[in-house]
C-alpha positions as MATLAB code, in Angstrom:
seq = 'XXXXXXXXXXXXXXXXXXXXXXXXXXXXXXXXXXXXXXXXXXXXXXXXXXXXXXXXXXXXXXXXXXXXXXXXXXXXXXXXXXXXXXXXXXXXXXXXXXXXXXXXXXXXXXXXXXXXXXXXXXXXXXXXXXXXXXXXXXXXXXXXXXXXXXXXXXXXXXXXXXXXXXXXXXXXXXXXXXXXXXXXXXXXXXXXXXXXXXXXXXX';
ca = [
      17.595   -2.862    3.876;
      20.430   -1.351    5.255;
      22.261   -4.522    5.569;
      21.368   -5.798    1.990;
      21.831   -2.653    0.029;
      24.330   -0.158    1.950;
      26.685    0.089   -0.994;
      24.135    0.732   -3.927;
      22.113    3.805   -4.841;
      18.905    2.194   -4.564;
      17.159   -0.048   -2.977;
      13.472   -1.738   -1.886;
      12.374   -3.963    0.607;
       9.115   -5.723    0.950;
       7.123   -7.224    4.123;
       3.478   -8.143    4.228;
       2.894   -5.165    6.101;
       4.742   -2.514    4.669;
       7.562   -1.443    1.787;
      10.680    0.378    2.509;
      12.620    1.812   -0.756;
      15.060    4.638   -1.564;
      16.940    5.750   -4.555;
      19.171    8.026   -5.866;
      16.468    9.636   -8.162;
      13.168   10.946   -7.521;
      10.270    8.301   -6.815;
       7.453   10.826   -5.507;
       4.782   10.450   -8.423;
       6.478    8.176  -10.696;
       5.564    5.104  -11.774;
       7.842    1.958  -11.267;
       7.250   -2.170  -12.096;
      10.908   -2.952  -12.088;
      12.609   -4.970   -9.917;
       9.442   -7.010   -9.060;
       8.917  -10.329   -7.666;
       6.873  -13.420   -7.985;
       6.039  -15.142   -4.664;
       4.058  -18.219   -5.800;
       2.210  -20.589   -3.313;
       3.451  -24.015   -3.877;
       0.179  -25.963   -4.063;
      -1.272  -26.112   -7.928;
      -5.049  -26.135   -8.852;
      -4.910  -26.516  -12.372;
      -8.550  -26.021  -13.624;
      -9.718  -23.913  -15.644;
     -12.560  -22.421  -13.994;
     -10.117  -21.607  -10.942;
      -7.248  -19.852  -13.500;
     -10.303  -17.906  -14.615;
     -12.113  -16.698  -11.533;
      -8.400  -15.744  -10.587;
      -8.151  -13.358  -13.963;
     -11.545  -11.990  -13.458;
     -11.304  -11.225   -9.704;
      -7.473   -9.273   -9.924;
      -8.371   -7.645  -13.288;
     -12.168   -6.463  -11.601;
     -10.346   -4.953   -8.898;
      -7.969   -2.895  -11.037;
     -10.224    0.367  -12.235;
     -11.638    0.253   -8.230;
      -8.385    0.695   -6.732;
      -6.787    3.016   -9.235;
      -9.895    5.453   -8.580;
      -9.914    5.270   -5.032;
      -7.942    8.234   -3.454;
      -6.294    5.243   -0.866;
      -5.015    3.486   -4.284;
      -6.073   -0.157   -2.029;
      -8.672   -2.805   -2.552;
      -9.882   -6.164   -1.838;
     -12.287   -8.602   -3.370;
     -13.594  -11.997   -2.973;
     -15.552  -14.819   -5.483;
     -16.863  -18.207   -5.756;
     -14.941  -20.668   -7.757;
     -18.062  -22.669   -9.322;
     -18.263  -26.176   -8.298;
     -16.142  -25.746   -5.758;
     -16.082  -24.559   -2.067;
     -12.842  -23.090   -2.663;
     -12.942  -19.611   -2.664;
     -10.440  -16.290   -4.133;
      -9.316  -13.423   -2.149;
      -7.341  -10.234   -3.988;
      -5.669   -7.790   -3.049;
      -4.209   -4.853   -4.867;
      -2.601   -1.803   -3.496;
      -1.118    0.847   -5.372;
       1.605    3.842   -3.562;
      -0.960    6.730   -3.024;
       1.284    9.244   -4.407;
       0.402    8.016   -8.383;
      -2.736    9.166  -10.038;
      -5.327    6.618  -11.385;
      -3.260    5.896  -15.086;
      -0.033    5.311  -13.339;
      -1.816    2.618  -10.661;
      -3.875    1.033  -13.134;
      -0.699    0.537  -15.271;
       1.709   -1.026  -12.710;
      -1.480   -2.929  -11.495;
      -1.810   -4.374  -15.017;
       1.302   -4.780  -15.914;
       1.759   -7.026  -12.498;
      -1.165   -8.731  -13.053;
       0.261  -10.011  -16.525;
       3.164  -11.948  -13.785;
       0.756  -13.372  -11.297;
       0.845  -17.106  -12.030;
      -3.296  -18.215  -12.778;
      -2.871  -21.996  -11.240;
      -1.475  -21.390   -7.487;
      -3.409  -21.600   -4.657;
      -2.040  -17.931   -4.089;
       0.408  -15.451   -5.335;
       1.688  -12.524   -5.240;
       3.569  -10.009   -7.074;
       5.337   -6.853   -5.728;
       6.990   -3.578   -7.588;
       8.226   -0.711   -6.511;
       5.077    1.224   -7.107;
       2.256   -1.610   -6.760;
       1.304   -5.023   -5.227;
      -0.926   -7.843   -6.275;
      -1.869  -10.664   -4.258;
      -4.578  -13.819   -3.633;
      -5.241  -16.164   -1.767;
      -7.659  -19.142   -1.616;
      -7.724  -18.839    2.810;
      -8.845  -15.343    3.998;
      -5.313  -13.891    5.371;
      -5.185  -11.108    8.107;
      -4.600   -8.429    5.383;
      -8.267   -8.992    4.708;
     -10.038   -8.631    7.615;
     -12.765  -10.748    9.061;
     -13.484  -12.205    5.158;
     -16.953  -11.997    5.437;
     -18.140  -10.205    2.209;
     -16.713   -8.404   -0.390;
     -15.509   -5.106   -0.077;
     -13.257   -1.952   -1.529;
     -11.653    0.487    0.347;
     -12.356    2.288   -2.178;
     -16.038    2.293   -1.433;
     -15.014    5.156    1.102;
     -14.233    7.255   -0.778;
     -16.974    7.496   -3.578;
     -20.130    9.051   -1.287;
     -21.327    5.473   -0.954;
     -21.223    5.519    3.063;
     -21.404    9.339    3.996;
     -21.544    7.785    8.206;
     -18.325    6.126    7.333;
     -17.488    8.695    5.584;
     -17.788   12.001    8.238;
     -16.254    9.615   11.031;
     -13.073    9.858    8.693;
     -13.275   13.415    8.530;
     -14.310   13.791   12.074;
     -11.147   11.717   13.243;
      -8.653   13.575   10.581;
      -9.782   16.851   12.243;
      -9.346   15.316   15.813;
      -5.232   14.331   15.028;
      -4.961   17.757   13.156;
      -5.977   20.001   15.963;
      -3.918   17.703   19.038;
      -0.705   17.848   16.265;
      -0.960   21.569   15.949;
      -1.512   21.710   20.193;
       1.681   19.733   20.764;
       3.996   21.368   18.547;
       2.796   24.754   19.996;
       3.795   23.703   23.402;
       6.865   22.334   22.294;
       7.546   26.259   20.617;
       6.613   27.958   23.656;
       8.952   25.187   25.922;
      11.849   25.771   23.841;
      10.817   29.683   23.174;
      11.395   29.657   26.890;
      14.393   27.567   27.558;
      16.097   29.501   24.799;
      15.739   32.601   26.800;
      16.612   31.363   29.634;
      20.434   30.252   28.284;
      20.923   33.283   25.597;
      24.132   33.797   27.352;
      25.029   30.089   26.713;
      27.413   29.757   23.321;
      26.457   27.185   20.616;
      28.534   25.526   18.256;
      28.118   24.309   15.220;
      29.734   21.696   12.760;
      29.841   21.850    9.304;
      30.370   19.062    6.544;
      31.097   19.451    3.325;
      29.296   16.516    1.158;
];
């Protein structure tokens, strides 16, 4: 990003795994579907029980991922008379509330092409994406699922493990940075007679 952008005031970035994006403007909690891209797969099934299990499935998952706290979810269907089969994806940035991802989710729904054996659309705020081949981002494919299953009370097992594990990174974060305040407390003491200097910039 640095190498593609260093002279604007903006800029995003997307990879399968991640987005990187900055801007000369606040982003935390707002909403944003522009600049987006369209990354359609090649290979065409042009029926219309395919372009319509492709609607249904993206446009099911939208209300499920907009009220899941993790603003992510995946879902798979049938395409009758066929052994083909359609796996979405839709993932919102956590940091909008359920109208803003279920708006951008829409909205890049209305973009994703209906008669590709897999697409995908990305924004600055959400991403949509099938497939007719399970892809790594899915997992093992076996059934459908939502993340955002978690989060509703459906699994409380699941559920407590989360919490259980959240507590377990909170406690051994708080236990290193104590150490690291008593090590410094202590090094600091020891060179008090030492001078420090310190540069400043003017912006």
């Amino acid at each position: 990003i640095f190498q593609n952008c260093s002279n604007t005031v903006w800029g995003v970035i997307w990879y399968d795994e991640c987005m990187i994006r900055f801007n000369n403007t606040p982003v935390w909690k707002t909403m944003s579907v522009s600049p987006y891209t369209v990354a359609p797969n090649p290979q065409k099934n042009d029926t219309r029980a395919f372009a319509e299990v492709v609607n249904a499935t993206m446009v099911g998952l939208v209300n499920a991922v907009g009220n899941s706290s993790i603003k992510f979810g995946t879902k798979e269907a049938n395409v009758p008379g066929s052994v083909q089969k359609i796996y979405g994806l839709e993932q919102c940035t956590p940091d909008l509330n359920e109208e803003q991802c279920q708006t951008c989710l829409t909205t890049a729904i209305t973009q994703l092409p209906r008669n590709c054996l897999g697409a995908r659309v990305v924004t600055p705020s959400c991403y949509v994406r099938f497939e007719t081949t399970p892809h790594p981002w899915y997992g093992n494919g076996n059934a459908t699922f939502l993340l955002a299953d978690l989060t509703n009370g459906t699994n409380p097992g699941k559920k407590k493990h989360i919490v259980v594990a959240v507590t377990i990174s909170i406690v051994l974060v708080v236990s290193l940075l104590c150490s690291m305040c008593f090590y410094f407390r202590c090094r600091k003491t020891q060179q008090s007679a030492s001078p420090v200097t310190v540069e400043l910039h003017d912006e």
